[in-house]
Structures are given as structure tokens and as C-alpha cells.
C-alpha positions in Angstrom: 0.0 0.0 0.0 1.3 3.6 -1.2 1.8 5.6 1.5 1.8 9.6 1.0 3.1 10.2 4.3 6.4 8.4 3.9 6.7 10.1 0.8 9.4 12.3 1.2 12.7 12.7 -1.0 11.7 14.6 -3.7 14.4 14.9 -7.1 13.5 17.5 -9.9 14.6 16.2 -13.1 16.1 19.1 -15.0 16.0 22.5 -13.4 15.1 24.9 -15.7 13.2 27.9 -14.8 10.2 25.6 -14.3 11.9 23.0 -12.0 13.6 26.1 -10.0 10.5 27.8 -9.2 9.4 24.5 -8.0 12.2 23.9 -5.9 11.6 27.1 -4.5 8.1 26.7 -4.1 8.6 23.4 -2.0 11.4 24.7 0.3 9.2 28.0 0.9 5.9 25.7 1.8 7.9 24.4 4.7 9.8 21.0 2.7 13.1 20.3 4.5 15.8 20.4 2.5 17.4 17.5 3.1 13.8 15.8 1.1 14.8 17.7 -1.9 17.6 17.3 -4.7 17.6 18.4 -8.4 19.6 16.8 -11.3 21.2 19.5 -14.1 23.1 19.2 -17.3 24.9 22.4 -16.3 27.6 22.3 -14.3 27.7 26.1 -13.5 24.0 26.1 -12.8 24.1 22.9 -10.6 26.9 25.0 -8.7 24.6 28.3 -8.6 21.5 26.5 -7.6 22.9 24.6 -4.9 24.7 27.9 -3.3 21.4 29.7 -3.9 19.0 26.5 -2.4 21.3 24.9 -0.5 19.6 21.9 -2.1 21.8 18.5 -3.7 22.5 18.2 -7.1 22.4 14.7 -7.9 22.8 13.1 -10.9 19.8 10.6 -12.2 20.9 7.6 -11.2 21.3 9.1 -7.7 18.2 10.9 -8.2 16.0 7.8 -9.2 17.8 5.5 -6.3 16.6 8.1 -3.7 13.8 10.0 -4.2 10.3 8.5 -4.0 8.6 11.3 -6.2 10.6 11.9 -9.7 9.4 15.7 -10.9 10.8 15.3 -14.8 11.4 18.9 -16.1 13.0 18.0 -18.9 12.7 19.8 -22.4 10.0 17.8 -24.3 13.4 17.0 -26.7 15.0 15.4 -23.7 12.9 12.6 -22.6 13.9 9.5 -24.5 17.1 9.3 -23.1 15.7 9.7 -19.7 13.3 7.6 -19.9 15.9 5.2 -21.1 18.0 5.4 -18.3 15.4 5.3 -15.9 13.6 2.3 -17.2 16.6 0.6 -16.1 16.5 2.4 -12.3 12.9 2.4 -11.1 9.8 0.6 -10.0 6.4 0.8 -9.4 7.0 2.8 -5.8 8.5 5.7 -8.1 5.9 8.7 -8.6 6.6 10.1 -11.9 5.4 13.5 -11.7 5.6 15.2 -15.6 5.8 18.8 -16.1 6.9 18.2 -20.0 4.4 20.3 -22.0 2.8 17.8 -24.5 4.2 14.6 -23.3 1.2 12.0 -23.1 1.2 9.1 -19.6 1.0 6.6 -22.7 4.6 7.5 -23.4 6.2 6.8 -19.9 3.9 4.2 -19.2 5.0 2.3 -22.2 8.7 2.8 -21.9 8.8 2.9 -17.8 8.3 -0.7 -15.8 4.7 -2.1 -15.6 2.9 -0.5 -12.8 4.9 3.1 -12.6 2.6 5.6 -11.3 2.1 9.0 -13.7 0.4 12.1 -13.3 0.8 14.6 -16.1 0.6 18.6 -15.6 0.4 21.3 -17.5 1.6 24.2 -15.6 2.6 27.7 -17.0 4.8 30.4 -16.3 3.5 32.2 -13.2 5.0 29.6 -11.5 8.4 31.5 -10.9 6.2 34.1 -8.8 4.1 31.4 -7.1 1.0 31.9 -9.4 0.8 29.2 -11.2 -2.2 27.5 -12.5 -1.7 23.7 -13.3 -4.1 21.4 -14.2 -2.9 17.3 -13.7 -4.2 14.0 -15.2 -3.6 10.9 -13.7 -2.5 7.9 -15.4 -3.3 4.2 -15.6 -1.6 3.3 -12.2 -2.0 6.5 -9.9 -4.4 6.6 -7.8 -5.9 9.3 -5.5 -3.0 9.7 -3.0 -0.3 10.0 -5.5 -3.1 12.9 -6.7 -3.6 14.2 -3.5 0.5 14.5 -3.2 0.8 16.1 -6.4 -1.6 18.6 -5.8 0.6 18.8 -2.6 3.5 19.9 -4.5 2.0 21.9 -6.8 0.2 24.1 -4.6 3.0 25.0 -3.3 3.2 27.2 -6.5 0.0 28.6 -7.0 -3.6 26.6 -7.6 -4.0 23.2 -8.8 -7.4 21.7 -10.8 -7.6 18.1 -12.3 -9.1 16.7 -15.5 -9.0 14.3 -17.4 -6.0 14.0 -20.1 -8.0 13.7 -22.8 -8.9 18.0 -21.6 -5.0 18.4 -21.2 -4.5 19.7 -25.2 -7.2 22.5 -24.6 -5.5 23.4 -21.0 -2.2 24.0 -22.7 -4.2 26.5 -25.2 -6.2 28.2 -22.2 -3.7 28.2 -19.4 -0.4 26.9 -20.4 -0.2 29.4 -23.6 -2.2 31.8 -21.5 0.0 34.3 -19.7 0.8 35.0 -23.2 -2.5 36.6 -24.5 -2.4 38.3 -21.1 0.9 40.0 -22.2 0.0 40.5 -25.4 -3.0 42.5 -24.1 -0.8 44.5 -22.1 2.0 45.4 -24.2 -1.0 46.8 -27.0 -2.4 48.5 -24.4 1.1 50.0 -22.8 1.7 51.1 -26.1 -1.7 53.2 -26.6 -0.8 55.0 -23.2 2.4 56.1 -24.9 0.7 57.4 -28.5 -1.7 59.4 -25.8 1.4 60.7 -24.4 2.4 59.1 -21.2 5.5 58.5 -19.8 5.7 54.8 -20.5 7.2 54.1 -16.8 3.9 55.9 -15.4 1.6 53.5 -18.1 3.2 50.5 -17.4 2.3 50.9 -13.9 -1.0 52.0 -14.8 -1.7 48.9 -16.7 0.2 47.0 -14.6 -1.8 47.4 -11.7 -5.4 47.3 -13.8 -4.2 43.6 -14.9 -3.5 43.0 -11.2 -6.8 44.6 -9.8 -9.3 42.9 -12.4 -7.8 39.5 -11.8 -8.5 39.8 -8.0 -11.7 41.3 -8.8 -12.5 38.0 -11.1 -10.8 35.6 -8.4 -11.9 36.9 -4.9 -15.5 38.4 -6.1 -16.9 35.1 -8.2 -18.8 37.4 -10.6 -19.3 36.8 -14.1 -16.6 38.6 -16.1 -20.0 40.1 -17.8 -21.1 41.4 -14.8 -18.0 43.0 -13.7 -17.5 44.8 -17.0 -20.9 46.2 -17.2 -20.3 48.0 -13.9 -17.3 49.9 -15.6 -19.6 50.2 -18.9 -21.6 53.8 -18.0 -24.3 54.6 -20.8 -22.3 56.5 -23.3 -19.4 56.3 -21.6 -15.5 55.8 -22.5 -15.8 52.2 -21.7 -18.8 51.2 -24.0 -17.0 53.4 -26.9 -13.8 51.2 -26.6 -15.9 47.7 -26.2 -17.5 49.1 -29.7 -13.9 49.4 -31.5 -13.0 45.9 -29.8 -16.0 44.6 -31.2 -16.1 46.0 -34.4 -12.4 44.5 -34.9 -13.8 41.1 -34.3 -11.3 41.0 -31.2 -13.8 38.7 -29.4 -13.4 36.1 -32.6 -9.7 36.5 -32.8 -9.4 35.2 -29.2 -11.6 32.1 -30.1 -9.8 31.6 -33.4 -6.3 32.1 -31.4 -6.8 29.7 -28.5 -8.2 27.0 -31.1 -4.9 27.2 -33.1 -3.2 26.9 -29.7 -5.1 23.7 -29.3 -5.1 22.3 -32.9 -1.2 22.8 -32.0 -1.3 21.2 -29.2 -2.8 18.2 -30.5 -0.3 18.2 -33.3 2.5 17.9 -30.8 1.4 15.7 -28.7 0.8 13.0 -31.8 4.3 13.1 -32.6 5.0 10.8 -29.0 1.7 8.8 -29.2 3.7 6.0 -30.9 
């Protein structure tokens, strides 16, 4: 019987920006450090982390012999020879934990030993500030505690929602690609404030600071995002003027057709390690 209590020794697999932000996540939620270690390609980075953490770096073997929850970071391009080598060093007490962006459970289940457990998550970015929204999937052989520990782990870094895998291609176009629109948004806007003159340090913060306030508004109030627009939107106002020009730019449609290609893309990806 799995047990998430005596789950423990955590190893990230490859830390990136992704796999740092966790690591910091984890030791800021209270994780001792001595439960945590991190494998890198870099030397340097290995040497900075570890100065910066005061977490091991270990290398996979290592990594694989002493950690009961394996967090694989790894660039999407990087997998197959992990997965080789770890085929070889793990059983079916090993949490596999994936944070690879498109990699399907199918592809560890089939080259990992029979039984592995695998949850799959699509995270994004606002991670590295402790925002992050991830969504996970769980595979053939997890069940709910290595779910429950997952969410453990990720909450650490911001909120955590599960689905099914099968949902995991339209996350990655909503939340994973996300931040994205968000800064798109911003940077169109930021540029507007400085055609109608202003400073651009004084607009960034402007804008800055709306993007913050409306998302708060949206998380902490539970309204409708309809709702809370309409009470900016005065009759014949400067709100319902600029909601005209968005609308008559179809920018409502070019959100819906830029989310689908996100997800047709997705899709596409995720083929390429279905056999």
C-alpha cells in the first residue's frame, strides 16, 4: 500500500526555470531540505542553484535511487534518453510527476516498468512568482494519494485543478499558452498609453496594476466577467465606446480563433510521442 506520508525525497529532473521555481516553491511551503535534490546538465547552474537553495545536485541515477517522487522537467526534446536510463532504475514505488508540456502518460507508461505511477501537468509560467495554474491528469496506475501528493507539491506554486488527459491539449491552449494573451494584451495597451502621451514608466504601472486589480476582482468576487464589466460600462461612456472598437475588430473572434490554433497545435505535438 502507497503511503503519502512516507513520501518524502523529492528529485527534480532538470532545473530549468520551471523545475527552480518549484524547488523554491517546495522549500518556501515548509519541505526540509534534506527531502529535496535536483539533477542538471549544467555544471555552473548545478553549482549556482545549490549555493542559492542549499539543495543537492544529484545526478539521475542518484536521483531515481533516492527519491520516491521523480518531478521530470526535462525539455519535451530530452525525454527519450531519460526515460531510457530510468527504465533501467525504477519501480512501481517511483511517482513520476511530468511537467513536459505535450508529453502524453501513454509514453512513460509504455517505456517505464509495468505498474509506474504518472500524473501529467500542464503548468505555465506564473510559476516562478508562485502563481501558477496547473491542471494534472492521472495515469493508468496512480491513484488518488499520488493525486492528493501532487496537488501537494504543486500548490506550493500557486492553484492546482484536475481533468482528465484527454482535456490536457485545450488546457495548454487556455492556461499553459495563457499568460501569453495576457501580455499581449498588455504590451497593446502600454503602447496606446504612450501614443496618448504618457510617460511609458507611469503606463506600465498603470496597466500593470489594472491587470493586477481585475484578476483579483475576477478571483476573490466570483462574478461573471460580464457582470464586472458592465459596472465599468456607463451609458455612453469611455468604456462602452472602446468595447464598440473591440468589437467591431472582431477581437472577441480572434481570441476564439487564437486559442483554437493553440489547441489544434497542441494536438499536433502531442501525436508526434503517441507512438
Amino acid at each position: 500500500m502507497w503511503h503519502p506520508a512516507v513520501m518524502t525525497v523529492i528529485a527534480v529532473l532538470g532545473a530549468g526555470k520551471i523545475g527552480e521555481a518549484l524547488l523554491s516553491g517546495l522549500l518556501n511551503s515548509g519541505r526540509s531540505r534534506d527531502d529535496l535534490m535536483f539533477t542538471e546538465r549544467y555544471p555552473d547552474r548545478a553549482a549556482h542553484l545549490e549555493q542559492t537553495y542549499r539543495v543537492r545536485a544529484v545526478d539521475t541515477a542518484t536521483a531515481a535511487g533516492k527519491a520516491e517522487v521523480l518531478v521530470v522537467a526535462v525539455k519535451p526534446q530530452d525525454i527519450d534518453p531519460l526515460l531510457t536510463e530510468l527504465a533501467e532504475l525504477i519501480g512501481s514505488n517511483t511517482l513520476i510527476v511530468s511537467l513536459c508540456a505535450g508529453l502524453p502518460i501513454a509514453l512513460y507508461e509504455r517505456r517505464l516498468p509495468d505498474g509506474v505511477p504518472v500524473v501529467r501537468v500542464m503548468p505555465n509560467t506564473p510559476m516562478l512568482v508562485g502563481e501558477a495554474m496547473s491542471a494534472i491528469s492521472a495515469g493508468a496506475f496512480a491513484t488518488e494519494a499520488h493525486l492528493e501528493l501532487t496537488e501537494e507539491l504543486l500548490g506550493s506554486v500557486g492553484k492546482v485543478v484536475r481533468v482528465p488527459e484527454s482535456q490536457q491539449d485545450a488546457v495548454t491552449a487556455l492556461s499553459g499558452s495563457g499568460p501569453a494573451y495576457f501580455f499581449y494584451l498588455v504590451e497593446a495597451m502600454i503602447d496606446a498609453g504612450i501614443m496618448l502621451g504618457l510617460p511609458r514608466p507611469t503606463v506600465t504601472e498603470l496597466i500593470t496594476q489594472s491587470a493586477v486589480g481585475a484578476a483579483r476582482m475576477l478571483r476573490d468576487t466570483g462574478d461573471h466577467p460580464v457582470l464586472l464589466r458592465e459596472a465599468v460600462t456607463s451609458p455612453g461612456g469611455t468604456t462602452i465606446m472602446a468595447i464598440r472598437e473591440l468589437e467591431r475588430h472582431g477581437v472577441r473572434a480572434a481570441v476564439l480563433a487564437a486559442i483554437e490554433a493553440a489547441w489544434e497545435r497542441s494536438v499536433e505535438l502531442g501525436t508526434t510521442h503517441h507512438n
